[in-house]
N, C-alpha and C positions, 0 to 999 in steps of 0.2 A: 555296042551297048555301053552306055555310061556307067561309070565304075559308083558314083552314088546310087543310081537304080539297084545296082548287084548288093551294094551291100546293104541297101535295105531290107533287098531280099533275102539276103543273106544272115539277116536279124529277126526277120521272122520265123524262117527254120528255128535260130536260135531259140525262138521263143515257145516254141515249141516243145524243143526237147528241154527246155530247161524245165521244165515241170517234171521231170523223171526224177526220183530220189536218187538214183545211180548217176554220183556227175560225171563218171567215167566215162557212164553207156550215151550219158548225153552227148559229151564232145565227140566220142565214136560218131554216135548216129546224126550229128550236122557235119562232119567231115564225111560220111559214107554218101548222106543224102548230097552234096555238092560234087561230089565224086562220079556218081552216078549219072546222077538225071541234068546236070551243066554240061554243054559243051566246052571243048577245050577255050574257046575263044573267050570263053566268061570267066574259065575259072584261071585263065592268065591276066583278065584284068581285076579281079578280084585279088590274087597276090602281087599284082602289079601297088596296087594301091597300099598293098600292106606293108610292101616293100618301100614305099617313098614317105606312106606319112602315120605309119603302126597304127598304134590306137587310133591318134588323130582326126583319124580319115574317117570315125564314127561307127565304128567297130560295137556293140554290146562287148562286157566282158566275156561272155562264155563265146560270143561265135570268137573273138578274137584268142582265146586260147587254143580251140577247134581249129583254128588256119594255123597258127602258129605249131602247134604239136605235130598235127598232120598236113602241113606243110609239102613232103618231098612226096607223098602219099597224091598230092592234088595236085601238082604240078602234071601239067600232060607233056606224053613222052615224044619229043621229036618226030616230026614225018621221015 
């Protein structure tokens, strides 16, 4: 999967929870929601991409905080 498709996808969730008044609960709940329901292969090109070009790469702010903070949290763990 292309790492633009993911994060668009990945700006929708955002867009989602940023309607929550809690921005806490929000960046929780789009790191949980990718946590979750992403395979591992998405959510390595997802921080793949965050990793080479951060914002750049077209990031919303809140999901780019969300990968950033919970970060080690969404990395999948070795086979």
């Amino acid at each position: 999967m292309k790492a633009d498709h993911l994060i668009d996808m990945a700006n929708q969730i955002g867009m989602f929870f940023e309607s929550l008044p809690d921005r806490e609960e929000a960046l929780t709940g789009i790191a949980e929601h990718i946590r979750k329901f992403w395979e591992p292969r998405m959510r390595r090109t997802l921080l793949a991409a965050l990793d080479s070009e951060g914002k750049d790469a077209g990031f919303t702010q809140i999901v780019f905080e969300a990968l950033t903070k919970y970060r080690e949290t969404l990395m999948p763990v070795a086979a």
